[in-house]
C-alpha positions in Angstrom: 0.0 0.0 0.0 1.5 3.6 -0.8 1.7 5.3 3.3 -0.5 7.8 3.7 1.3 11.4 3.8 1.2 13.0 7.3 0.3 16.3 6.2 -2.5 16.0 3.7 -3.6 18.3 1.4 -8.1 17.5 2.3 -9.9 20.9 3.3 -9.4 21.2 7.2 -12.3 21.9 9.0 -12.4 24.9 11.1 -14.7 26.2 13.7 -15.3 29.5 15.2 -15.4 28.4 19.0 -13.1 25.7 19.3 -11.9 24.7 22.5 -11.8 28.8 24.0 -15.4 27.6 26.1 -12.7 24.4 27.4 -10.3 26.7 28.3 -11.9 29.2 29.9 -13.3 26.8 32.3 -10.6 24.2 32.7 -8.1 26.6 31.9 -5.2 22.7 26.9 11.7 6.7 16.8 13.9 6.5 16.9 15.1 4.1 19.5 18.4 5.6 19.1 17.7 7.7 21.9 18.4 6.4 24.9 18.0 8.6 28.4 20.9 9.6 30.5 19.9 10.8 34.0 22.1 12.2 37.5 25.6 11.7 37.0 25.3 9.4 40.1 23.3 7.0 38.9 25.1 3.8 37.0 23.1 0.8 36.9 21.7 0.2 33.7 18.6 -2.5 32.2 18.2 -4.0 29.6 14.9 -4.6 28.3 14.2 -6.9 25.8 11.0 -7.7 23.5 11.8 -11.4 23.7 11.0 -11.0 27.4 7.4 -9.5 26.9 4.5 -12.0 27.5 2.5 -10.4 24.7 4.1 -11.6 21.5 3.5 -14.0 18.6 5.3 -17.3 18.4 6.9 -15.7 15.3 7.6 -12.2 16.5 9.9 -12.8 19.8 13.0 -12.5 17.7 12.3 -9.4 15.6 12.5 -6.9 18.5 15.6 -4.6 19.1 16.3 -4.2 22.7 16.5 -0.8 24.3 18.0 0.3 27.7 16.7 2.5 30.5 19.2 4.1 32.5 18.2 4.8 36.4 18.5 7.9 37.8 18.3 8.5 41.9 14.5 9.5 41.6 12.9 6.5 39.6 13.4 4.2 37.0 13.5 5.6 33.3 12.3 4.3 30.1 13.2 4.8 26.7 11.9 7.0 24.7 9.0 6.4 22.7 9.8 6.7 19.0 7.8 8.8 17.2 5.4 7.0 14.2 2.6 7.9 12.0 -0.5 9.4 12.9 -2.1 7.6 10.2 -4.8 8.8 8.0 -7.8 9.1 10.5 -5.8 11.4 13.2 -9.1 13.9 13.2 -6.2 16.8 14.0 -6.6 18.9 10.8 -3.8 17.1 9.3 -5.8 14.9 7.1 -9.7 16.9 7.1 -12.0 16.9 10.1 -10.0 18.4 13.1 -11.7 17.5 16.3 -9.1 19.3 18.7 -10.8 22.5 18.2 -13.9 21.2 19.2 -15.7 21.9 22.4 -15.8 18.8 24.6 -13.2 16.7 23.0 -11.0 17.6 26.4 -12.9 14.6 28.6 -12.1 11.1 30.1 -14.6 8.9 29.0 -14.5 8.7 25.0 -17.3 6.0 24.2 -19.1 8.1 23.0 -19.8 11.2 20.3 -20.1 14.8 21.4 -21.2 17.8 20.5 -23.2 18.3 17.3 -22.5 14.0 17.1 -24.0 11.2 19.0 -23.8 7.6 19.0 -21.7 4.9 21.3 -19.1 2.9 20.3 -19.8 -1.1 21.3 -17.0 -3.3 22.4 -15.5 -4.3 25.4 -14.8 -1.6 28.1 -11.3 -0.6 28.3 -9.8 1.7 30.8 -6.6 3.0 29.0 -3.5 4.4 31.1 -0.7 6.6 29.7 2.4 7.4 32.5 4.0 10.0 31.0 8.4 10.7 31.9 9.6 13.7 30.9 12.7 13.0 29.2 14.4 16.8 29.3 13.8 16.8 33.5 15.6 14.1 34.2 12.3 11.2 33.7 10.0 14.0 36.1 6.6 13.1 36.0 4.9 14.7 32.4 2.9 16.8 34.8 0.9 19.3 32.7 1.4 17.7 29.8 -2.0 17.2 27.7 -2.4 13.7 25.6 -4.8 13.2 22.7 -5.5 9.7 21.9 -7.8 7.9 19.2 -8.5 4.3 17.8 -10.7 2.6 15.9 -14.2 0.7 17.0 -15.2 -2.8 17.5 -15.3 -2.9 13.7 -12.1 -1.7 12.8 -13.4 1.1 11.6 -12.3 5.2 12.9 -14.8 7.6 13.5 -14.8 10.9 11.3 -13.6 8.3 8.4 -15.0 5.0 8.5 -17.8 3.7 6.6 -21.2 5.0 8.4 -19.9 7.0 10.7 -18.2 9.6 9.4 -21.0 11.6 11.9 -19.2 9.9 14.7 -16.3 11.3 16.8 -16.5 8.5 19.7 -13.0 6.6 20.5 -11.7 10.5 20.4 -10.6 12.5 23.6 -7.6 14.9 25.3 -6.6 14.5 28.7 -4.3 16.4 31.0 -1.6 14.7 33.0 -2.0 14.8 36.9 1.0 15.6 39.3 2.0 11.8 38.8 2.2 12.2 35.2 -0.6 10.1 34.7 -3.9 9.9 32.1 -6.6 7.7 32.0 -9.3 7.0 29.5 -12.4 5.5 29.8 -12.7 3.8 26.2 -13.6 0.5 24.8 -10.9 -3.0 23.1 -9.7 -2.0 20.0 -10.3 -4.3 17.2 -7.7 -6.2 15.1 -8.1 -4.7 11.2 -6.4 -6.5 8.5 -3.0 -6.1 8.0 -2.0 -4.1 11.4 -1.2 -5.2 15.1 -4.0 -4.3 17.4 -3.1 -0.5 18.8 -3.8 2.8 20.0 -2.8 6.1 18.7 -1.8 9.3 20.1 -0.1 12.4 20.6 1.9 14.1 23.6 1.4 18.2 23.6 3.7 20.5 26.2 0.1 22.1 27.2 -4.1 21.9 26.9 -3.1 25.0 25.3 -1.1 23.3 22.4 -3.4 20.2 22.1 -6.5 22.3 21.8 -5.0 24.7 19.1 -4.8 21.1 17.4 -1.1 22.2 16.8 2.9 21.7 17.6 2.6 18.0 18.9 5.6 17.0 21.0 5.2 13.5 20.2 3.2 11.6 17.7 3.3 7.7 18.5 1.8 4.3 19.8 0.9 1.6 21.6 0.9 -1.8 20.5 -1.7 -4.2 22.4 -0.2 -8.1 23.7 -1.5 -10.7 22.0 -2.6 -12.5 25.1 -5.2 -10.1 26.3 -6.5 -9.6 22.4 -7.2 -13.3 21.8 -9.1 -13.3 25.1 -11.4 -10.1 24.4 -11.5 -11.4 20.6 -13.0 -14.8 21.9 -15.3 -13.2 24.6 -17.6 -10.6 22.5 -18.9 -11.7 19.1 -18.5 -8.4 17.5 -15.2 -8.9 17.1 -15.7 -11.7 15.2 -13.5 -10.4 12.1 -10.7 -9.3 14.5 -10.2 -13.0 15.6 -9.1 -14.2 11.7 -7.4 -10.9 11.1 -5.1 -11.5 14.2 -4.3 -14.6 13.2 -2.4 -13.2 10.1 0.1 -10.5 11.7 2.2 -10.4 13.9 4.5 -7.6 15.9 7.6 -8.5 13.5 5.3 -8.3 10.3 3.4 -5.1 11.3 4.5 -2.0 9.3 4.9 0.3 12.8 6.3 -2.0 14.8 8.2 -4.7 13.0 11.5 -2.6 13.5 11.2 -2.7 17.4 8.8 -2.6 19.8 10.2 -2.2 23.1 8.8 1.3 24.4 5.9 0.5 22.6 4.1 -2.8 24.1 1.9 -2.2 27.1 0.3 -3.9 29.6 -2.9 -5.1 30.1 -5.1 -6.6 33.0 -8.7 -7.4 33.9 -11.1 -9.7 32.0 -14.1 -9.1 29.4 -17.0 -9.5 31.5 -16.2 -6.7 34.1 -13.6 -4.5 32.3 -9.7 -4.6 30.9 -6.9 -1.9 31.7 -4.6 -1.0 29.2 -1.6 0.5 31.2 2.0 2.1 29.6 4.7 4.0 30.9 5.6 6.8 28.1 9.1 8.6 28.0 8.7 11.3 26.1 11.5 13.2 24.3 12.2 16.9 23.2 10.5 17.7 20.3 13.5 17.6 18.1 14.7 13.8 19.0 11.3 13.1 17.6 12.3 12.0 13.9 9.7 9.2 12.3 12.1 6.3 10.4 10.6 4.8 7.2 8.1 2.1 7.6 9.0 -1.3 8.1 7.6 -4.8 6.2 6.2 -4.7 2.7 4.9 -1.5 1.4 3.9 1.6 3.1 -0.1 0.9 3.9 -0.3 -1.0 6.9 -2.8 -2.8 6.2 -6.5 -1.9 5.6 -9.8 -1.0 7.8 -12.8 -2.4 6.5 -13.8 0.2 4.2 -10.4 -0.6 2.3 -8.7 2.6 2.7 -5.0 2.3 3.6 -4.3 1.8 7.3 -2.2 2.9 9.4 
């Protein structure tokens, strides 16, 4: 498949309001990198992708590993490299931008908003981002505002897919607590053909930035383990297509993260029937670090969502 450009010539949407009403009341890879922290601190670990519990049989060898270094305040992690947005980010980059719109700054992102409504089905999923602040020695990303998307129980993104292009569910910013932290109240992503089950999103310096819709610190993410997708796959019907689509990738073929996962593979917990939680530690780089490499595997696509557009 020919990649989808980043930057996309489509109209972008504008709106008069944007997220002002927000603010006014809230007040908005490579692995190469590798973080150095206090001059005291020497012990380093080595984490490998063999190691995770979450691979396929065929992708435990394809992983590089990356190091962490510890630093006499906590435990570092690597930076996250930085990867496609894809072409359904809904940031203005590629048509609809839903960062400008009042209410996208919320935790629980099941369902549409605003002028929208409608709830995405699937399998509920609280998903939790820890975000390291690379420049201040691995700080907590206190401050720091997140926008995340993926795509429904059908593979399918809202503001794009087929049917519900009037939809802007599985769509939300949050802001970062003291402990770095942000949590999403969302649903299992699906498994579309051709990519590894995962989560997108972006890393702004402020609710300010996010909700301009503009200057991303980092663009990224996450890759979902196997384990915990073959059991939410099995457990709820409507995933039925994401069960056979699974079964033909695999971390080391998938276009994002065949060159390395490491910083990239989270952790997840819970069962079906009363709730999963997708959990990550993020380190998160200065914007300049933050250079995408070419994709990996065959082609540039990624594979394709059910309405057959390219993927990524």
């Amino acid at each position: 498949m020919t990649k989808s450009p980043r930057h996309h010539a489509d109209e972008v949407h504008e709106h008069d309001r944007g997220l002002s009403h927000d603010l006014k009341s809230m007040l908005s890879r490579r692995r190469a990198l590798f973080v150095f922290g206090a001059a005291g601190a020497t012990a380093l670990a080595a984490c490998s992708s063999a190691g995770s519990t979450a691979t396929s049989s065929s992708s435990s060898t394809g992983a590089a590993a990356t190091t962490a270094e510890t630093v006499s305040d906590g435990t570092c992690v690597a930076a996250a490299p930085q990867e496609t947005a894809g072409p359904y980010p809904g940031d203005g980059s590629n048509g609809p931008n839903v960062l400008v719109e009042s209410g996208i700054v919320r935790q629980d992102i099941r369902s549409s908003f605003g002028a929208y409504s409608g709830t995405a089905g699937g399998v509920a999923t609280t998903i939790e981002l820890n975000l390291q602040d690379l420049t201040k020695d691995c700080a907590a990303g206190a401050g720091m505002a997140v926008y995340l998307w993926h795509c429904d129980r059908d593979g399918e993104y809202s503001l794009y897919g087929q049917g519900i292009t009037e939809q802007n569910y599985l769509r939300g910013v949050q802001v970062a607590d003291s402990a770095g932290t942000v949590s999403f109240t969302s649903i299992f992503p699906a498994c579309y053909s051709g990519r590894w089950p995962h989560i997108h999103f972006e890393v702004f310096d402020s609710l300010e930035s996010a909700v301009a819709g503009e200057d991303a610190r980092l663009t990224s993410q996450i890759a979902v383990p196997q384990d915990a997708c073959t059991t939410v796959f099995a457990y709820d019907s409507g995933y039925a297509n994401s069960v056979g689509n699974l079964s033909k990738v695999s971390l080391d073929s998938d276009n994002v993260f065949g060159d390395g996962w490491d910083a990239e593979l989270a952790t997840v917990s819970g069962q079906p029937a009363t709730g999963m939680t997708i959990s990550i530690t993020i380190g998160v780089a200065e914007k300049s670090a933050n250079t995408q490499s070419a994709p990996s595997g065959p082609g540039e696509g990624g594979g394709q969502p059910p309405n057959g557009a390219p993927g990524r």
